[in-house]
N, C-alpha and C positions, 0 to 999 in steps of 0.2 A: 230338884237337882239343879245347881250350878255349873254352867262351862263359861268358861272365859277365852277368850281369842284374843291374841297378842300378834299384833300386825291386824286389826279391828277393821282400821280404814281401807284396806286394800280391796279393788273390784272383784277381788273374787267372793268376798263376804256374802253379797246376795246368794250365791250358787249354795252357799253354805245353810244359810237361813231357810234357800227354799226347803233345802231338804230334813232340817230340824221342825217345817212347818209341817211336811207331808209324811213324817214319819214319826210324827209323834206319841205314839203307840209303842215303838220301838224304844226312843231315848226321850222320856216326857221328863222334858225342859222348863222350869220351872224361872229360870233366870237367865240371860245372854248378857256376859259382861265385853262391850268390845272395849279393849284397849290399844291404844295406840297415838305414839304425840303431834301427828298431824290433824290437828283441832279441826280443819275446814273438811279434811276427807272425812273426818271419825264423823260427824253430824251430817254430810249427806247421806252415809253410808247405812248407819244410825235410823234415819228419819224413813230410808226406805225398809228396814229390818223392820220397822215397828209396823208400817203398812202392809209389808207381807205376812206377819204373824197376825195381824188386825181381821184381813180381807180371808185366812184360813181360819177365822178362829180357834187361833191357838192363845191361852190366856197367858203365853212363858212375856216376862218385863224384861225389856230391851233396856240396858246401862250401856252412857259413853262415857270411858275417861281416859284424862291422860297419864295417870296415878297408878304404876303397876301393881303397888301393894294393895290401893283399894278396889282394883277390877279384879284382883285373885282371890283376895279374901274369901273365905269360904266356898272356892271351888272344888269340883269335883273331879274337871277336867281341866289343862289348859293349853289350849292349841297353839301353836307358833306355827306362824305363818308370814314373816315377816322378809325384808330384802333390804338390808344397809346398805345404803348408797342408791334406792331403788333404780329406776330405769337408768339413770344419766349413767351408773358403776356399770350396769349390765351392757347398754349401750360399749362402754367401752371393754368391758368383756367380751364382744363379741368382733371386736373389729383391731385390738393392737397385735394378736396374734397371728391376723392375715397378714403381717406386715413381716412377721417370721418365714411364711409359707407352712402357717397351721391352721390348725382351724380353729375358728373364736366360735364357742360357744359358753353359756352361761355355766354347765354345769359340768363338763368334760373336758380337758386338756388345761391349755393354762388358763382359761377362763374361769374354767370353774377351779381353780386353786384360788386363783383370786376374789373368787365369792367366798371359799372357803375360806382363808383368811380374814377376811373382812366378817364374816359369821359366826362364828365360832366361838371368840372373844366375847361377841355383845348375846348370844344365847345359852352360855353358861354362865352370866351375868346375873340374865332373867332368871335361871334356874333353880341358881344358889336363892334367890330372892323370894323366888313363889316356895321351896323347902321352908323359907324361915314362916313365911306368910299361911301358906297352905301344906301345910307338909305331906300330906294322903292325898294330894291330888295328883293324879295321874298326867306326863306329860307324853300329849300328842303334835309328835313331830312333823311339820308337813314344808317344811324351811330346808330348799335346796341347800349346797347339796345332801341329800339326805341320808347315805350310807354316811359321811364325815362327820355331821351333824351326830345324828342318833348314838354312832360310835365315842366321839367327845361326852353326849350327853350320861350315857350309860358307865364309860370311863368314869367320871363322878361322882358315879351311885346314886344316881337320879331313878326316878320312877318312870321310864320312857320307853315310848315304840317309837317307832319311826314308819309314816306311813307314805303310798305313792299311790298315783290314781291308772299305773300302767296295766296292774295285773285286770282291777275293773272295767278297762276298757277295751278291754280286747274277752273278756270274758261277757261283755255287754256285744261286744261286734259279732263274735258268734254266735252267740243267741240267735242274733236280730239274721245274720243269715242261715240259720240251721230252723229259725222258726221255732223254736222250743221258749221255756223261762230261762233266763240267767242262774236262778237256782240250781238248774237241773245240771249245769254244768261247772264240774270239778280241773282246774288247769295243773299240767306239771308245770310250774313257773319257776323256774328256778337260777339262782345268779346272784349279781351285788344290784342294788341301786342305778336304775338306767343302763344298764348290762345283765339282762336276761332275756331267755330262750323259753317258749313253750313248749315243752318237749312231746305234750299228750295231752288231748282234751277227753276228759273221761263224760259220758251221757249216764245220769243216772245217780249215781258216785262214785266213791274214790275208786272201787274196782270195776265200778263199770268199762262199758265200751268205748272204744278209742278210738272218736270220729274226728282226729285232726288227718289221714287220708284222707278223709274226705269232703274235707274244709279245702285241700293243699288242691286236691283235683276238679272240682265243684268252681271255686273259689280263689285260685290261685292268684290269676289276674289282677283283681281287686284289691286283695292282700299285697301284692308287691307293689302296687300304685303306691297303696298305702305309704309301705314301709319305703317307699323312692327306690327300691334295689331289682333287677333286674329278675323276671319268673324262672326264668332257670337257675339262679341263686338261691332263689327261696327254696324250689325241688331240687336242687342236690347237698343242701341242708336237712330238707326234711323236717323240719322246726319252723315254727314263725321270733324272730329274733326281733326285741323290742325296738324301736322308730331309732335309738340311740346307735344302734348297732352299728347303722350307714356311717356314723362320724369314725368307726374301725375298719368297716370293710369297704367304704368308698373316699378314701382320705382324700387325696385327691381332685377327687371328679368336685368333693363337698367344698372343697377350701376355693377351685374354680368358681364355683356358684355364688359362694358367699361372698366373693371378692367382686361382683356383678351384678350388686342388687343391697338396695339398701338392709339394713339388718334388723333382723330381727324386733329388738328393742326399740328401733324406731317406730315401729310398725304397730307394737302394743303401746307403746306411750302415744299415740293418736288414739289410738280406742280408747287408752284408759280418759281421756280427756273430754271423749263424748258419751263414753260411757256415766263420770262423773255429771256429767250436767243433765241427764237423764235420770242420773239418784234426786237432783235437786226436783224434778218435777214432783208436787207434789200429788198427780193424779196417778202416778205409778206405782202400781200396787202390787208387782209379781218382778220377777226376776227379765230383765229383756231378753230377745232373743240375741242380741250382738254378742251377748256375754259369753255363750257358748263357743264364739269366734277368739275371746281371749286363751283360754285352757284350760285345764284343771279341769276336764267331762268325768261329774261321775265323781269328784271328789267330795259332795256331802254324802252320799251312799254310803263309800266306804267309811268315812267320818264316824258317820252315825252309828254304823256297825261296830266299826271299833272300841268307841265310847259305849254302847251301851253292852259289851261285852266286855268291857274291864271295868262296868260301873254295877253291874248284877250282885247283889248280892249272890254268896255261896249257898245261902239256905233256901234260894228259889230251885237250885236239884236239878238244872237244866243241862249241867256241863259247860265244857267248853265248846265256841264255837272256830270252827276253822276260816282264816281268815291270812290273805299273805300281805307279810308285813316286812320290815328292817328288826332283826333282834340279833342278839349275839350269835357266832355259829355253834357254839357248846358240841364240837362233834360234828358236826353234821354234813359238812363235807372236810374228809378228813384231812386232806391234803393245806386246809388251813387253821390258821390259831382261834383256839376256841374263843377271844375276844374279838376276833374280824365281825362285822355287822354285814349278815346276808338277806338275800330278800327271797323270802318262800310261806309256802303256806302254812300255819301255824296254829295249835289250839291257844285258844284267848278266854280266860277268863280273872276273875277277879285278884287270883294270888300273879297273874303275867303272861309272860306267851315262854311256848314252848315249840323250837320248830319242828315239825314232822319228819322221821327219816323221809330223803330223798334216794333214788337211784344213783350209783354212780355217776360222775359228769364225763361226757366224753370229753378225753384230751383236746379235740378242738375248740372245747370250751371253756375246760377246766385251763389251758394254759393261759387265755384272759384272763378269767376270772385269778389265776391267783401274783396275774402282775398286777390288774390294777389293785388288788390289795394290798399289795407293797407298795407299789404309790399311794394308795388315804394314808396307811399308818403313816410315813413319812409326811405326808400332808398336813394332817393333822398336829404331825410332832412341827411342824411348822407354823402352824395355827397356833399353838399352843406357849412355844419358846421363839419364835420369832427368828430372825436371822437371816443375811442376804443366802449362806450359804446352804441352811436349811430346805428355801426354797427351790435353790439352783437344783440340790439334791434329788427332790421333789418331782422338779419337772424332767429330770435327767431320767428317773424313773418309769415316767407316765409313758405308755407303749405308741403313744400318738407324738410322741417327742423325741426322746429318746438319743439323739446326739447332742456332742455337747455344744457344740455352734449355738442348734436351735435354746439351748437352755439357757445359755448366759445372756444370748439378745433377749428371750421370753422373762429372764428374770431382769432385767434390767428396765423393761419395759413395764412389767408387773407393779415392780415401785413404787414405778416414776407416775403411774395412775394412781396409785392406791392408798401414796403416803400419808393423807390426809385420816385414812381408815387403820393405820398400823404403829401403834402406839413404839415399837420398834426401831419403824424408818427414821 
């Protein structure tokens, strides 16, 4: 079995590797092709992949190129994971919007429009490319933002999930304080991409017991540290609402903060810088532990599961397995269009995902949920056709924007960073 990675060089590769080392039983990897055209990261990154597959004895051969037809060619899978404009775009995605009195971040508000634009174009590029190349290979999305993404992807008629590492990590945090396996626990996770709510954590399965009381009560403290939002928000919610939520329900308090502290991007482009020269050791042979400090916890797990549940053949008899991912809504929460990209748990097998009926959304939820989905599609249609106006549209939309003052300085300012990445401007 071939998978190929596209964005190869990126520090998150190790996290990925370790876990095609350790779970090779699950998705036995016979080839890792990284791609990606930053030659000096793809061979440190490379050089430590081969040492960790070496030191686990796993016999899968490690390929670096910068050749995207010849790193696809007969895959099976091929992952994008990539970031146009890496840090320095995101850097300034995270800080021209404070300048509005919004909030900059990478993947929500006008930040993340502007990853979206700049994404969008260069990953249905690669897509059309790995069809001509590999055409039964399956594409696994993990390329912020990723409801916009998957949904561009699938628009296409591409072979695509689209995957995030929030549902897993909080279904790993529970675990680890309920003391049980991750297994054993079933989430209502339900929503778009970076906007969802756990609604129920079932013990057992999917109709099991419903020990999110008593995660909320046990546990509550913890949990809202987590999430940054105050313990009595979390209890008269009654849900644990994903880390992304604070950027909705604390606008504000978040845009103070960020305006008080260097950003984000700064913060990982130091690591990724020590983390790189750490791939150069050659006596390093596992994944560091800084890595863990960059992000993405818990995204070879899901990785792995996913791929090897759209890579099964159908005459193994196993089924499908449940897995929540980004797929079309086909129904499923009715109140939107059946091409909106939701993220919930879903059977995965070989012919695609299917998502699972949900319960009703409460209106407290469902009214996010169905604006920011009228902001992607607009987004998207801006991703896609280009246009000052498009944009303005766009951000006019987004529930975190929303006047037009803030829209015409956010799209003005969007541009004037981006033009370099907007074959339009």
């Amino acid at each position: 079995m071939k998978l190929a990675v596209v964005g190869g060089g990126s520090t998150y590769t190790p996290e990925l590797v370790d876990g095609f080392a350790r779970l090779r039983d699950t998705l036995p990897v016979s080839e890792l092709a990284l791609v990606d055209p930053a030659a000096d990261r793809l061979e440190l990154v490379g050089g430590l992949a081969r040492r960790i597959f070496a030191k686990q004895g796993h016999p899968a051969v490690v390929t670096t190129t910068s050749d995207l037809e010849a790193g696809v060619e007969g895959a099976d899978a091929v992952l994008l994971q990539l970031r146009v404009g890496g840090q320095t775009a995101r850097n300034q995605d995270e800080t021209w919007p404070l300048e509005c009195g919004c909030v900059g971040q990478e993947t929500t508000g006008a930040g993340g429009l502007a990853k979206a634009l700049r994404t969008v174009p260069v990953v249905l590029d690669i897509a059309e490319r790995v069809r001509r190349t590999a055409p039964d290979a399956w594409i696994i999305d993990f390329t912020n933002p990723v409801g916009i993404v998957t949904r561009a992807l699938l628009q296409a008629g591409h072979r695509a999930v689209g995957l995030c590492n929030v549902a897993i990590g909080f279904q790993r945090k529970f675990a680890a304080l309920l003391d049980v396996a991750p297994e054993d626990l079933h989430l209502d996770h339900v929503g778009l991409n970076h906007l969802t709510w756990e609604r129920a954590v079932r013990l057992g399965g999917p109709d099991g017991e419903d020990v999110l009381p008593r995660l909320l009560a046990e546990h509550g403290d913890s949990l809202a540290d987590d999430l940054h939002l105050p313990r009595r928000i979390v209890d008269r919610l009654g849900v644990v609402p994903s880390y992304y939520l604070r950027y909705f329900y604390a606008h504000d308090e978040v845009v103070r903060e960020l305006g008080s502290k260097p950003s984000r991007a700064a913060e990982v482009a130091a690591m990724e810088k020590q983390l790189l020269e750490m791939y150069g050791d050659p006596a390093l042979e596992e994944k560091p532990e800084l890595l863990s400090k960059r992000g993405g916890a818990y995204y070879s797990e899901a990785a792995v599961a996913l791929a090897a549940s759209l890579l099964r053949p159908a005459s193994a008899g196993l089924g499908g397995d449940v897995q929540v991912v980004n797929a079309h809504n086909n129904g499923t929460l009715p109140f939107l269009p059946d091409d909106a990209v939701i993220e919930v748990p879903a059977t995965v097998d070989s012919t695609g995902v299917a998502p699972l009926p949900v319960a009703p959304l409460e209106p407290l939820y469902a009214g996010l949920v169905a604006n920011v989905t009228a902001y992607e599609e607009l987004a998207l249609e801006a991703a896609l056709r280009g246009g000052r106006d498009r944009v303005f549209t766009a951000l006019l939309a987004h529930p975190l924007i929303g006047q037009y003052e803030y829209a015409e300085g956010l799209t003005d300012r969007l541009i004037a960073h981006n033009r370099e990445h907007l074959a339009w401007a």
